[in-house]
N, C-alpha and C positions, 0 to 999 in steps of 0.2 A: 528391435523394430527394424524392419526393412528401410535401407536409406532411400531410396525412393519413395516408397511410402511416408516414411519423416520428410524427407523436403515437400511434400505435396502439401502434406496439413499444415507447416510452417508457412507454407506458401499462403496458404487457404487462409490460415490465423492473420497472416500481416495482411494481407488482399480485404479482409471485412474490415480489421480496424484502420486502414485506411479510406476505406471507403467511406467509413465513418463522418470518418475528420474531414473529407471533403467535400461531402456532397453537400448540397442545398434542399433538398428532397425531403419529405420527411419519408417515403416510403422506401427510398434508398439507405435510410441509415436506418429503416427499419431491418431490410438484407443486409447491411454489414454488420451487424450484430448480431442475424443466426448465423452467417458464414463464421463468424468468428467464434459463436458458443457451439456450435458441430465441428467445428474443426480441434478446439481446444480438449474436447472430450476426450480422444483417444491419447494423448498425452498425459491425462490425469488416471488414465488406466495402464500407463507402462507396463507396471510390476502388477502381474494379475493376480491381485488376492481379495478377498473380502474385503478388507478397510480401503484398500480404492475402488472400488466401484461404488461401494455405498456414498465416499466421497463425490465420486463422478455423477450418484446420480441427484445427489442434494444440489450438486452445482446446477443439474440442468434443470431441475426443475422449477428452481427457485430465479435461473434466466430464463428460463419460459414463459415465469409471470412475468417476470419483468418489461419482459418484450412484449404479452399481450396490454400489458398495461399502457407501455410507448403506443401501441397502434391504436388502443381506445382513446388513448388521447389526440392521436394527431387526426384519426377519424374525425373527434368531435369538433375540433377545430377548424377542421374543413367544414363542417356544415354552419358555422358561424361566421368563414372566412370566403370557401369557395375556392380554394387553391392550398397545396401541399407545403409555401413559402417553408422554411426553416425560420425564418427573423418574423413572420406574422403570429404570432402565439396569441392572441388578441382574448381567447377563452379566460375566464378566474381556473373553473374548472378544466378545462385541459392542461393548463400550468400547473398546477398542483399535482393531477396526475402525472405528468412527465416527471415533474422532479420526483417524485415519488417511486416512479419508475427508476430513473438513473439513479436514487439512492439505492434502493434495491441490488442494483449491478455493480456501484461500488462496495457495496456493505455499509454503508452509513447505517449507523443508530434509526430509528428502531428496528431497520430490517438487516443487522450485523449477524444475524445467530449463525447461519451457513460460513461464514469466514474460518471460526479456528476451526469449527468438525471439517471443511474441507483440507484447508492446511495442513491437518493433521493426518491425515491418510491418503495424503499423497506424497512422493519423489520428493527431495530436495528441488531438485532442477525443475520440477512442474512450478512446484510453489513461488519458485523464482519467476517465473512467468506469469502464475497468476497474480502478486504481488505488484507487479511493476507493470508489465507488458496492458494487461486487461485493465489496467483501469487508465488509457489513454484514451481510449474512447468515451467512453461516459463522460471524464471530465471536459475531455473537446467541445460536445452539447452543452453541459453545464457552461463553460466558457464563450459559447456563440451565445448561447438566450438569456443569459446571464444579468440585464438588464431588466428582461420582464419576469425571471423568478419571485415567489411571494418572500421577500428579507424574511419576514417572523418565522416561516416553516423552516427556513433555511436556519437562522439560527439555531433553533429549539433541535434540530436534527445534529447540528454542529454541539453544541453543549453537551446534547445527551452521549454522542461518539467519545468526544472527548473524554468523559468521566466512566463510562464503558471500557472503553480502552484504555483505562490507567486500572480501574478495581478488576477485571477480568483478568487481565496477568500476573496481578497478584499472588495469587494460588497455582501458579502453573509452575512445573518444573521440564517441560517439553519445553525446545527452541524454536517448535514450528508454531505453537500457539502462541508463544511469546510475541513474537512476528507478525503474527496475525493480527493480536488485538492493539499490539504498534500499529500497524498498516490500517487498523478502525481511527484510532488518535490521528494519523498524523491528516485521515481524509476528513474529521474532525476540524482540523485547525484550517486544511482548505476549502472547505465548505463556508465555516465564517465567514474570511476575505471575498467572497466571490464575487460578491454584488460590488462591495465600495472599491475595490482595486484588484481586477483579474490578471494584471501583471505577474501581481505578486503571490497569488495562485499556484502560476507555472514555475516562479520562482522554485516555489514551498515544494512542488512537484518534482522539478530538477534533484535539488538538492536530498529528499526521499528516496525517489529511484535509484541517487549514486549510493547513497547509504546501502538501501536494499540490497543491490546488486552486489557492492561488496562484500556484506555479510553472508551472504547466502555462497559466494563463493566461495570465502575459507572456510565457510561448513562444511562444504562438499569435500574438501581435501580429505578429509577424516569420515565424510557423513556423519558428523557431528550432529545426532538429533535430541540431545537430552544432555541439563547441563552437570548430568556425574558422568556421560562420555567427554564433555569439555574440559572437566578436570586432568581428565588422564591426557591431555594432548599436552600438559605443561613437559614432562617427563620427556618427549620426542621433539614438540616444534612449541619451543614454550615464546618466540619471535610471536608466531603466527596467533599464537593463543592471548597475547597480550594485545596485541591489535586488534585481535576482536572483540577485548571487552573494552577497548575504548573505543571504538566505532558503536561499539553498543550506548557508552557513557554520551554519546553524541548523536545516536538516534535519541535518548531520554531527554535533549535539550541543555546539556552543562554547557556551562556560559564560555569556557574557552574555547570549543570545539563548534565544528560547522552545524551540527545538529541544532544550534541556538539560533544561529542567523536567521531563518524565518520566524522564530515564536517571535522574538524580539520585535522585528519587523513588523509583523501582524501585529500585534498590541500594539507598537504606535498608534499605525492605521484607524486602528480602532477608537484609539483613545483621541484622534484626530477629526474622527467624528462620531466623538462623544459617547462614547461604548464605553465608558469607564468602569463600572460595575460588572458586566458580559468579561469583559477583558481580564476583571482581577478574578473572578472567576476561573476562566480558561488559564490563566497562572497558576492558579493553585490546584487544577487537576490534572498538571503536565508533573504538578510535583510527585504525582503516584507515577508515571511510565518511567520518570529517574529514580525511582526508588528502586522498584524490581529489577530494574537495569543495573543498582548497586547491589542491590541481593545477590546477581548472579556474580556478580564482578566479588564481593565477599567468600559465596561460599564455592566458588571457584578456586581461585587464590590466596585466601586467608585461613582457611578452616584446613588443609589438608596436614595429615600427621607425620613426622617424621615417618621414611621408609624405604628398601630400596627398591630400583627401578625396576626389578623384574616383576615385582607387584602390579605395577599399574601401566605398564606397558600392553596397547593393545593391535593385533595383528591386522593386517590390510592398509598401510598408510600408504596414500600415493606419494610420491615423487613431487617436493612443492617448486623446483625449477623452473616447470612448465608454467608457473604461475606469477612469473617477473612483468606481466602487463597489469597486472593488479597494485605496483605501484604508485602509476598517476591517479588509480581509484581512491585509495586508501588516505592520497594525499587532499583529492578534494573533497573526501568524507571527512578529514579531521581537522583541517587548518586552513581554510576559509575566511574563517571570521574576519583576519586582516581587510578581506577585499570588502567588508561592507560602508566604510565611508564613499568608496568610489560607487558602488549600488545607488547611494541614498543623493551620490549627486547626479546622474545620469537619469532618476526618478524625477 
């Protein structure tokens, strides 16, 4: 891609979801969210082939609705309100819609299906974007109206991601679906919190994104897209390859790793206003995203047979040098947990 061309859409991409996050308008965050779903397009088409476009065009059409839903809603809401406010959501009916809307854009449960077929047929480095980058907007919204969202939808949408996104990776042996139906989970467990503690949201957010981030980058070392190419990474950067199955053991939630810090958190919360049942619920379907997260960690490094290296050695690895800023990532993706009494007292 032409570097011009790429700074313009990157430009284009950050310019809508910031516009997002700041305006007051509803009709305003109506344009930073096609600014941002037209710009993101042509990045999820890099590598021109079949499985990305068809990706690309599942992504747009399913923000299209999304967006026309946003605008039916914020329409109806004016004719009840009289003015565009962002904080005046006063409709039952427009709030439902909305939120319905921005679950759409995040991938929440029930409208998750677009997530791994997009993940799946695009770039490493797209994925990386649309994982992390694309869902700061929507959650932003969700985060301002967040008081007058309907709790019941919002749960029942949280539950169902949640258990979605533990049995959906089950059966996957791709790393870009695996990721995906993580990235359903983990919006899942922020969806829950929204209403009683949006703090802790962004928290649960923070601490995702660095996860995300890091993972996807030691993919990229290798294009790591499948976990019998992760295998053979032992043989050349077996460092590299062990860090990323425990970033993985700590996106699935193991209790010494930062991946826990939020669930942990969230179930207080929860159980702090009396969600106890919802809660032990959402615990026991976090135990399916550590499972397939030990699966791979298993037949990654447990299952391989005596043999020598010229077998599984495979051509194109980058130079991982360039890749010494990924330290401080790697450090607040896994050993965090220390700092959560200081959290819970600053809360």
């Amino acid at each position: 891609m032409n570097p011009m061309v790429f700074s313009l859409i990157i430009t284009t991409m950050m310019s809508g979801t910031l516009l997002v996050m700041t305006s007051s308008h509803w009709f305003m965050v109506w344009v930073g969210f096609e600014m941002n779903m037209l710009a993101i397009i042509p990045l999820l088409t890099k590598q021109h082939n079949p499985r990305s476009t068809e990706a690309a065009t599942k992504y747009f059409l399913t923000q299209a609705t999304a967006s026309m839903l946003l605008m039916m809603a914020a329409i109806i809401n004016l004719l009840y309100t009289g003015h565009w406010s962002l904080l005046k959501l006063i409709s039952p009916t427009a709030s439902t819609m909305m939120t319905m809307a921005l679950a759409m854009k995040l991938g929440l449960s029930p409208f998750h299906f677009w997530v791994p077929e997009v993940a799946q047929g695009i770039p490493l480095s797209s994925g990386l974007i649309l994982l992390t980058w694309q869902k700061l907007a929507p959650l932003s919204i969700l985060y301002m109206i967040s008081p007058i969202i309907d709790l019941n939808l919002l749960m029942i949408m949280a539950l169902l991601s949640i258990g979605i996104g533990g049995w959906g990776g089950l059966n996957q042996t791709q790393l870009r679906k695996i990721l995906a139906y993580s990235s359903i989970a983990h919006m899942g467990w922020m969806a829950s919190i929204l209403t009683y503690n949006p703090t802790m949201m962004l928290l649960n957010l923070y601490i995702y994104i660095m996860m995300t981030i890091t993972t996807f980058l030691l993919l990229m070392i290798n294009s790591t897209t499948t976990m019998n190419s992760l295998s053979y990474m032992w043989n050349k950067l077996p460092l590299i390859t062990m860090i990323i199955l425990v970033i993985m053991m700590s996106m699935g939630g193991l209790p010494p790793l930062t991946g826990f810090l939020p669930k942990w958190l969230i179930i207080q919360e929860l159980v702090k206003n009396n969600n106890i049942i919802i809660s032990t619920i959402m615990a026991l379907l976090a135990l399916l995203n550590l499972y397939f997260y030990t699966r791979i960690t298993y037949t990654t490094s447990l299952t391989m047979f005596p043999t020598t290296n010229n077998t599984k050695i495979t051509w194109q690895f980058k130079d991982p040098k360039h890749l010494i800023y990924l330290s401080p990532m790697i450090i607040i993706s896994t050993l965090t947990l220390p700092t959560s009494p200081v959290m819970m007292i600053l809360e």
